[in-house]
C-alpha positions as CSV (number, residue, x, y, z in Angstrom):
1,X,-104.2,-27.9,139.1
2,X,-102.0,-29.3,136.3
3,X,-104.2,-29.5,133.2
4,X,-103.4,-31.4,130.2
5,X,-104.8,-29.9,127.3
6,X,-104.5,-32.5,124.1
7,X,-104.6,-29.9,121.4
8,X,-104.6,-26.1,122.8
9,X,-103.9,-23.8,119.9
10,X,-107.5,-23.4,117.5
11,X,-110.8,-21.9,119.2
12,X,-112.4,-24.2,121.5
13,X,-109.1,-25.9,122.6
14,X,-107.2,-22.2,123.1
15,X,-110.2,-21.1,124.5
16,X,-109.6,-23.7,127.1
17,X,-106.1,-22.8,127.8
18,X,-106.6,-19.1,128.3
19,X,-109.6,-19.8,130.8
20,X,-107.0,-22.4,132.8
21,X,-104.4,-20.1,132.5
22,X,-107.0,-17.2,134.1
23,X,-107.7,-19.6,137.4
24,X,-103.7,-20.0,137.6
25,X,-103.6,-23.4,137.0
26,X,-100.4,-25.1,135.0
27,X,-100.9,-26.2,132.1
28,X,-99.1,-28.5,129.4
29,X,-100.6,-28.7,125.6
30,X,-99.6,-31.4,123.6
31,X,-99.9,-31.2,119.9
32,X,-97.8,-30.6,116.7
33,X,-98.2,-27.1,116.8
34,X,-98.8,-26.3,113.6
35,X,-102.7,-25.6,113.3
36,X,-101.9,-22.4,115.4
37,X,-99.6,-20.8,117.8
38,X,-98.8,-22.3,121.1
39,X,-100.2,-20.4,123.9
40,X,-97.7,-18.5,125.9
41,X,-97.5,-19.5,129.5
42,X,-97.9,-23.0,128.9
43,X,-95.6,-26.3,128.6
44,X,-95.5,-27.3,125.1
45,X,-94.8,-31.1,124.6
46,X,-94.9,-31.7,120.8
47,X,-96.8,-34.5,119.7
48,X,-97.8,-35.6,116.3
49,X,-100.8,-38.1,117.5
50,X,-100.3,-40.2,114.6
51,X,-97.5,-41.8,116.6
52,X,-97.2,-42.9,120.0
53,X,-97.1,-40.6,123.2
54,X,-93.5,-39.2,123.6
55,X,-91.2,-39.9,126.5
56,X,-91.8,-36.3,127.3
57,X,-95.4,-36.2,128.0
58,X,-95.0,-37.7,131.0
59,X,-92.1,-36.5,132.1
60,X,-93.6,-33.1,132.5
61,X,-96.5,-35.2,134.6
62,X,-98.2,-36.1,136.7
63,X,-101.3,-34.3,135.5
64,X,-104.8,-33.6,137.6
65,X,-106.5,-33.7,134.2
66,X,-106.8,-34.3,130.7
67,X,-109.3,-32.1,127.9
68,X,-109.2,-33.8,124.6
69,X,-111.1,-32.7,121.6
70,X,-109.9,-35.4,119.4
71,X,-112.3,-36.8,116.6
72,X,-109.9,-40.5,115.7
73,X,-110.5,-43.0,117.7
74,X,-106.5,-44.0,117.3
75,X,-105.1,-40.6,118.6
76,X,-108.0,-40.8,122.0
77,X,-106.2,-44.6,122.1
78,X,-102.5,-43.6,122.2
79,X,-103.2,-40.8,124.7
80,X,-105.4,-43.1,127.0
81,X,-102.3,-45.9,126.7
82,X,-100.3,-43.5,129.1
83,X,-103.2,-41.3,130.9
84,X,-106.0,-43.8,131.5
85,X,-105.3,-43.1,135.2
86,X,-106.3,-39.1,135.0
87,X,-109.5,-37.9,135.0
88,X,-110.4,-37.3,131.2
89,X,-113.0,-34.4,130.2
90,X,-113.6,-35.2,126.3
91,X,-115.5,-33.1,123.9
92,X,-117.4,-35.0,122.0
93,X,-120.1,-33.4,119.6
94,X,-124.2,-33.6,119.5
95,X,-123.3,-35.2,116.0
96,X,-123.3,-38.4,117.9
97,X,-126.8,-38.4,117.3
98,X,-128.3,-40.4,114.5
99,X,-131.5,-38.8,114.3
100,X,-131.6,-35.1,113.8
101,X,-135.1,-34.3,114.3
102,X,-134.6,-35.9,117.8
103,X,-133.3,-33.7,120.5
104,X,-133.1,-36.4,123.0
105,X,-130.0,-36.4,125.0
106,X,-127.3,-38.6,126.6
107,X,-129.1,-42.1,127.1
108,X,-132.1,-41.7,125.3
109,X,-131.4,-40.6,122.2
110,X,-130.0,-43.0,119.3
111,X,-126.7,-42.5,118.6
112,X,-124.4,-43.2,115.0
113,X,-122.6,-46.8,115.0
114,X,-119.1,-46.3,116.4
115,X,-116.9,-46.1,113.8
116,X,-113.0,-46.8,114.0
117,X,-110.3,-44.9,111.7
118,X,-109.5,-48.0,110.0
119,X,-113.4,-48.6,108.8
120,X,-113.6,-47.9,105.3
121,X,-116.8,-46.0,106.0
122,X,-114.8,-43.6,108.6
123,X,-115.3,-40.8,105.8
124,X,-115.4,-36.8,106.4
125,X,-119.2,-37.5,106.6
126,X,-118.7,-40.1,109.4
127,X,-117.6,-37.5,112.1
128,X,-120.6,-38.8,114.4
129,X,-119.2,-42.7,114.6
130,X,-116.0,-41.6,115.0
131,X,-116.8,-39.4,118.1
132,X,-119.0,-42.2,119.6
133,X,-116.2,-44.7,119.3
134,X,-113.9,-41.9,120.9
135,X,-116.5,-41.7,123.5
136,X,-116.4,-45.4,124.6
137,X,-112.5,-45.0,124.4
138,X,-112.5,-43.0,127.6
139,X,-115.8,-44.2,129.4
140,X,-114.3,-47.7,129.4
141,X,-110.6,-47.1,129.7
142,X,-110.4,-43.3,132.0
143,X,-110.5,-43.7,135.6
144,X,-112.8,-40.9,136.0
145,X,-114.2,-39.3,132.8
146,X,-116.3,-36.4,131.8
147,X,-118.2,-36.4,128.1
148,X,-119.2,-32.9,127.2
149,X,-121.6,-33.1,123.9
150,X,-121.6,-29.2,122.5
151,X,-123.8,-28.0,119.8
152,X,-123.3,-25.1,118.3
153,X,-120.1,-22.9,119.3
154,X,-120.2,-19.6,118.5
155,X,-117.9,-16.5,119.3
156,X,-114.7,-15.0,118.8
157,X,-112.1,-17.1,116.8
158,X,-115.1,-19.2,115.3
159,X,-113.1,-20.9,112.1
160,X,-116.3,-22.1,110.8
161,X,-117.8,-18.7,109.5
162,X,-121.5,-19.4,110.6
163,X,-121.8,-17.1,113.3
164,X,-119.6,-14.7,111.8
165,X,-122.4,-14.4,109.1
166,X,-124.4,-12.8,111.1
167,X,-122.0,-10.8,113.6
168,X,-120.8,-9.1,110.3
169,X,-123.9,-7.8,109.4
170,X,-124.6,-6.2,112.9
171,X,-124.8,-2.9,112.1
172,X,-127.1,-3.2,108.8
173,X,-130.2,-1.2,109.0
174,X,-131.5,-2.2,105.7
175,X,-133.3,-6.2,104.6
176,X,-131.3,-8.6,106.0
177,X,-132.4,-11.8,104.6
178,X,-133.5,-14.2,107.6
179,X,-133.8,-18.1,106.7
180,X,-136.7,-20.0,107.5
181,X,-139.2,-19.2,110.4
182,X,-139.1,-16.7,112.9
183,X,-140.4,-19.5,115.6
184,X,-137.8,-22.1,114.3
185,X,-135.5,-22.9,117.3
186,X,-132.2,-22.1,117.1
187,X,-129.2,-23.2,120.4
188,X,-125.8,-21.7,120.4
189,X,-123.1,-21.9,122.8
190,X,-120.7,-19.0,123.4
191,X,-116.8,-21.0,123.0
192,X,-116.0,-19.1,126.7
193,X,-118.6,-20.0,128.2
194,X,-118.0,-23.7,127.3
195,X,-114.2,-23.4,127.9
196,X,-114.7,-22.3,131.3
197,X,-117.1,-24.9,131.9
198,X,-115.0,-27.6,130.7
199,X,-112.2,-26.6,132.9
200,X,-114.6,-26.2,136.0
201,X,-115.3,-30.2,135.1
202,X,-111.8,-30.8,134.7
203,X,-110.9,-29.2,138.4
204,X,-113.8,-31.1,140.2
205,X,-113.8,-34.6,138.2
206,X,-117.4,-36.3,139.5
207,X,-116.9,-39.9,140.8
208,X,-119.4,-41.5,138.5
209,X,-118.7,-41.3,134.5
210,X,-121.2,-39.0,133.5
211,X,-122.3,-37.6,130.3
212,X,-123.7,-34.5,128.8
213,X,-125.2,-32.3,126.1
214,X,-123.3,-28.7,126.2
215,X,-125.9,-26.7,124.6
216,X,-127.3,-23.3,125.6
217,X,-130.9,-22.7,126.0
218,X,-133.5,-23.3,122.8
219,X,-134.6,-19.6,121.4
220,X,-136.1,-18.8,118.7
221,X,-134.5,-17.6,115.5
222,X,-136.6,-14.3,115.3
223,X,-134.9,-13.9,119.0
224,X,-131.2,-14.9,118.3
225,X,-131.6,-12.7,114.9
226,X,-132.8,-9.6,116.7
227,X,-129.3,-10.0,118.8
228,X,-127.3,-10.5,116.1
229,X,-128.3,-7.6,113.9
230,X,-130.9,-5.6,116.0
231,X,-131.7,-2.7,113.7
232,X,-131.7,-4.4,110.4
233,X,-135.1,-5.0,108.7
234,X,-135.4,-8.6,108.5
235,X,-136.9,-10.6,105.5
236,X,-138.0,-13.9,105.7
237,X,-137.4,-16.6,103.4
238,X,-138.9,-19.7,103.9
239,X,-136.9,-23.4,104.1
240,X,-138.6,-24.7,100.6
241,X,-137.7,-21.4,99.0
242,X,-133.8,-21.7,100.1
243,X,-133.9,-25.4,99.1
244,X,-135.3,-24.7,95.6
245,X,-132.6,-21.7,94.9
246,X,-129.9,-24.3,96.0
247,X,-128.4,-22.6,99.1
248,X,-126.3,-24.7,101.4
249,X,-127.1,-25.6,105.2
250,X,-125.3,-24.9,108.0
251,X,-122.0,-23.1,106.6
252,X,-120.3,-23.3,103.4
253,X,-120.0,-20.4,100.7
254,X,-123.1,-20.3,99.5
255,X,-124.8,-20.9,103.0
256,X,-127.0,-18.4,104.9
257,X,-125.2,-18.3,108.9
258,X,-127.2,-21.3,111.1
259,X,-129.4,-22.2,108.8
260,X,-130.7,-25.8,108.5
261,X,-133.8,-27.3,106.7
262,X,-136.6,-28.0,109.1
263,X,-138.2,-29.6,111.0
264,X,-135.9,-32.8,109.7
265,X,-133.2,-30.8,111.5
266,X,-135.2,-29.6,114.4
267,X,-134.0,-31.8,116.9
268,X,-129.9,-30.5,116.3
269,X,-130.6,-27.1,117.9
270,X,-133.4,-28.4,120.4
271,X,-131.8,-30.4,123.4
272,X,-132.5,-29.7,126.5
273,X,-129.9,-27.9,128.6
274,X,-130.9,-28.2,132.3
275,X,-128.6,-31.2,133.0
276,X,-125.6,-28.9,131.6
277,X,-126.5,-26.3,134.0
278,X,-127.2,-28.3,136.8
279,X,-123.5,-28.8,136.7
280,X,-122.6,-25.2,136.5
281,X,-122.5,-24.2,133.3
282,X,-123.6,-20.7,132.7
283,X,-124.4,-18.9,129.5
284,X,-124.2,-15.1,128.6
285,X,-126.6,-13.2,126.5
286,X,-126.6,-13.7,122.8
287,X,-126.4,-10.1,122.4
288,X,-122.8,-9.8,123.6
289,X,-121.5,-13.2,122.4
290,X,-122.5,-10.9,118.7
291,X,-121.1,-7.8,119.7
292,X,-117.8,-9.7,120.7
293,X,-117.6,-11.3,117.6
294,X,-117.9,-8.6,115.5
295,X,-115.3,-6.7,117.7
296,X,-113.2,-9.9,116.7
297,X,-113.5,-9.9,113.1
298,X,-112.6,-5.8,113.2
299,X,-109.5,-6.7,114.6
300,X,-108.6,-9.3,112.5
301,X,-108.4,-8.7,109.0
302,X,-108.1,-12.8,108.0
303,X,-111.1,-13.9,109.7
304,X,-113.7,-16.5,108.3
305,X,-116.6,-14.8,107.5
306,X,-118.8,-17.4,105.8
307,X,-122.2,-17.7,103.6
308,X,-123.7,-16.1,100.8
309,X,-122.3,-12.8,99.0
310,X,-124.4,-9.4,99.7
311,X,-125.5,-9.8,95.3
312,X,-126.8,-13.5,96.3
313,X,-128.3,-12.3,99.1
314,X,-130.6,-9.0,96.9
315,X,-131.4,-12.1,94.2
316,X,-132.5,-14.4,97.0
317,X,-134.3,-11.6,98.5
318,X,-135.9,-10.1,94.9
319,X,-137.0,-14.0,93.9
320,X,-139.1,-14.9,97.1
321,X,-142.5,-15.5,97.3
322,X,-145.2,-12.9,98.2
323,X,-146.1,-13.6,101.8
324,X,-149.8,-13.5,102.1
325,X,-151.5,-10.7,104.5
């Protein structure tokens, strides 16, 4: 197979790349090349998106398929004007979703108003419009198209810091600070696993546009916690108590890894992931996605670790409520 991968050089896109490259396919990445290094092995067609598709692109066609992770509506538009007749896998985000206590999937659930780039409210905050206006981009215009909705990626070369949190503590054996409730569910899914499975969909291309959540199975946080750091002591803290000292959700600096407010966030980490496996994909053990990452961030000095500072984390700890017997 000849794969087109639009992007190619940050986590999830290189993480495609390097599983395509595994199977022996060919593939081309088009981008700037300047949010990371180009992949060796590959074709490198450069491509600043703002403008429109190079004569080069398709000279080094034809191509079997295209991956695009794009989030602007404009760039998924230019590359469709000269590769609407390849099959397209995009990956679009479960941020589609307006409601996120609602963890109904593809067709059910209500998604965000599409949003285009030159809509005054296409904001940083307006990721979820633009993603559903990329979506209809390639459902309408691809000849055969593939949209993958992830949640949560997690593993090595995570820019985000969230899972890092945790992978970083994984040899603590002292009070770990755990947000929330042990029973809150929590869904992550490994960036290999979801590379490979992307580029399974990209070799086999279904007939029928088809759409679906890329999420890994619902555990609880008590579970996913005890495979992150499994001989730390945890201590929970409860969502009202986090909210009331300030501490962010999700990631950010003063954030505690994965954790979101619930149950008005419930539905984010809750989708169901039997239609995702129906059509292959497979998903390893927490436990090893954790010990993988924190082999990553040994070996790499400049990697995002994000969340709260170990003194932030004793106050939070030293501040919380007695928990009743």
């Amino acid at each position: 197979m000849r794969l087109l991968v639009l992007g190619g050089t940050r986590f999830l896109s290189r993480t495609i790349v390097d599983d395509a490259l595994a199977r022996g396919h060919e593939v081309v990445v088009a981008c700037r090349g300047v949010s990371g290094a180009v992949p060796e092995g590959v074709v490198h067609v450069a491509w600043d998106r703002a403008a429109p598709a190079p004569p080069a692109l398709v000279a080094v066609g034809p191509f079997d398929a295209v991956v695009d992770v794009a989030r602007s509506p404009a760039h998924v538009r230019r590359a469709l004007d000269v590769l609407a007749e390849v099959p397209w896998v995009f990956v679009s985000t479960i941020s589609v979703y307006a409601d996120d206590g609602d963890p109904a999937g593809p067709g059910v659930g209500a998604l965000h108003s599409p949003l285009d780039d030159a809509d005054p409210a296409a904001s940083a905050e307006a990721y979820g419009g633009l993603k559903v206006r990329c979506e209809q981009l390639v459902l309408e215009r691809a000849a055969r198209a593939v949209v993958v909705r992830p949640g949560l990626i997690v593993g090595p070369g995570d820019p985000s810091g969230r899972f890092a949190y945790w992978a970083a503590r994984r040899d603590r054996e002292d009070a770990v600070l755990a947000p929330g409730s042990p029973t809150d569910p929590i869904q992550v899914i490994d960036v290999r696993d979801l590379a490979g499975w992307i580029v399974a969909l990209a070799e086999h291309p279904p007939a029928e546009p088809l759409v679906l959540d890329a999420v890994g199975p619902v555990t609880p946080m008590a579970d996913l916690l005890a495979d992150c750091v499994p001989r730390a002591r945890l201590t929970w803290v409860g969502h009202d108590e986090l909210a009331a000292a300030g501490v962010e959700m999700w990631a950010g600096p003063d954030s505690v890894g994965l954790w979101l407010p619930r149950p008005g966030h419930d539905g984010m980490v809750s989708h169901d992931d039997t239609p995702a496996r129906a059509a292959g994909l497979r998903t390893r053990p927490v436990a090893d996605t954790a010990a993988d990452t924190a082999a990553w961030l040994a070996a790499t000095p400049d990697a995002v670790i994000g969340g709260i500072t170990a003194a932030r984390e004793r106050d939070l700890l030293a501040a919380r409520r007695p928990r009743r017997p």
